[in-house]
C-alpha positions in Angstrom: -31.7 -105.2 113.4 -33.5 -107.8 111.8 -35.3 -105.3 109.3 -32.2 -103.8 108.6 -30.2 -107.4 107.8 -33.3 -108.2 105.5 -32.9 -104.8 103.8 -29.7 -105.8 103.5 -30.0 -108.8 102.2 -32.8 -107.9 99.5 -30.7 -105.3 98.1 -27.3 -107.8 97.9 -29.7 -110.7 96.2 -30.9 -107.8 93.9 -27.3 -106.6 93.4 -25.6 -110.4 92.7 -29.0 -111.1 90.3 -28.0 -108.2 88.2 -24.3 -109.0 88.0 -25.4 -112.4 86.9 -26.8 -111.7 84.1 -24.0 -108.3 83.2 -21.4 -110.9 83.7 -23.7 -114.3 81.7 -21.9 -116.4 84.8 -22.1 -118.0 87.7 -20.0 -117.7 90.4 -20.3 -118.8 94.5 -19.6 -115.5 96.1 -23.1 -114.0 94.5 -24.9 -116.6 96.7 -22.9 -116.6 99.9 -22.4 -112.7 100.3 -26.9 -112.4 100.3 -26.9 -115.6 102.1 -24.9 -114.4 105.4 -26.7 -111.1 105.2 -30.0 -113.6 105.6 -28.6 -115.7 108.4 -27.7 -112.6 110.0 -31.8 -111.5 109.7 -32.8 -115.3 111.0 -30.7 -115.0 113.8 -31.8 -111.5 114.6 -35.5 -112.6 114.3 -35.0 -115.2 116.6 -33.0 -113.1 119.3 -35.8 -110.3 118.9 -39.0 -113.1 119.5 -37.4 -114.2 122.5 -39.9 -113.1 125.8 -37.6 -110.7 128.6 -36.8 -112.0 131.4 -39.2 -110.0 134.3 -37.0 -110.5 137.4 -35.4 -107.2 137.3 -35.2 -105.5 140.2 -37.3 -108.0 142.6 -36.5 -105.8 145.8 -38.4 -103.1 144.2 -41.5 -104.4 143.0 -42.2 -106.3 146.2 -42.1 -103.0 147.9 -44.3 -101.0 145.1 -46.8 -104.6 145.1 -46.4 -103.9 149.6 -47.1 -100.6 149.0 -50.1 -100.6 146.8 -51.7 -103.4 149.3 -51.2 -100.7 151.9 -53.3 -97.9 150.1 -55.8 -100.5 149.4 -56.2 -101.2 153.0 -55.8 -98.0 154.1 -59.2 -96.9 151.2 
């Protein structure tokens, strides 16, 4: 998502630079439309580096870390 919303927001910047200069003015809309496409890409970036949470299913890997301490013992 992140790769995509910077995609996105390259080709907007790219877009609103062009009209710019086709149009020899300025207006707000050519930096707010690229600019929420890159707070969209920062937010995704930081959802994405977050770590998982690892306490899925806990019934199951005590009985899969029970059961490999049994074949250890057993070998």
């Amino acid at each position: 998502m992140a790769i995509l919303a910077l995609a996105v927001f390259l080709a907007l910047s790219g877009i609103a630079l062009m009209l710019g200069f086709l149009l020899n003015q300025f207006h707000w809309v050519l930096v707010v439309v690229p600019g929420l496409a890159l707070i969209l890409a920062v937010i995704a970036s930081v959802v994405a580096t977050k770590p998982l949470k690892s306490e899925r299913f806990p019934e199951l890997k005590a009985q899969i870390d029970s059961d490999a301490q049994a074949l250890r013992t057993v070998s």
